[in-house]
N, C-alpha and C positions, 0 to 999 in steps of 0.2 A: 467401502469406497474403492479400494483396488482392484473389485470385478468390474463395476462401471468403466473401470479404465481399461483394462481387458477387454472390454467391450470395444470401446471407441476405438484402442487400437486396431483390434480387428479389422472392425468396420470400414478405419480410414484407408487400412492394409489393399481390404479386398476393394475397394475405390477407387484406385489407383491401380491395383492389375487390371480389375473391368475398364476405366478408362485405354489403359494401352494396348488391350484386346479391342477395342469397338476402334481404336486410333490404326491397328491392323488389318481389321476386318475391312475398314473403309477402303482401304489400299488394295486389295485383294479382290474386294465386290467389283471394284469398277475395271479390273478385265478378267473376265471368266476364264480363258484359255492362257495355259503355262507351256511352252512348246516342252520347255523338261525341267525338271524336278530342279534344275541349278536355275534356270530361271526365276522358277519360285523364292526359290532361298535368297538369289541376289536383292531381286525385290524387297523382300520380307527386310534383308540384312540391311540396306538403304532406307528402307522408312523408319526403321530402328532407331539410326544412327539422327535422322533428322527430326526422330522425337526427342 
């Protein structure tokens, strides 16, 4: 029984990183162009913060 759970934990693990990567990606897709790398990161840091 304790690998089943191993499993799920996993599972639930990596469902929640993918979720907050595709919650990133969303934010990111919708402007293509970063004028600099601190742009990006600001961005990135505020939809973080409002996930």
């Amino acid at each position: 029984m304790q690998a089943a759970e191993a499993v799920r934990r996993l599972i639930y693990t990596r469902n929640v990183i993918e979720g907050f990567n595709r919650q990133l990606r969303k934010v990111t897709k919708s402007k293509t162009v970063f004028p600099t790398d601190n742009s990006l990161l600001k961005m990135l840091y505020l939809a973080m913060m409002d996930i």
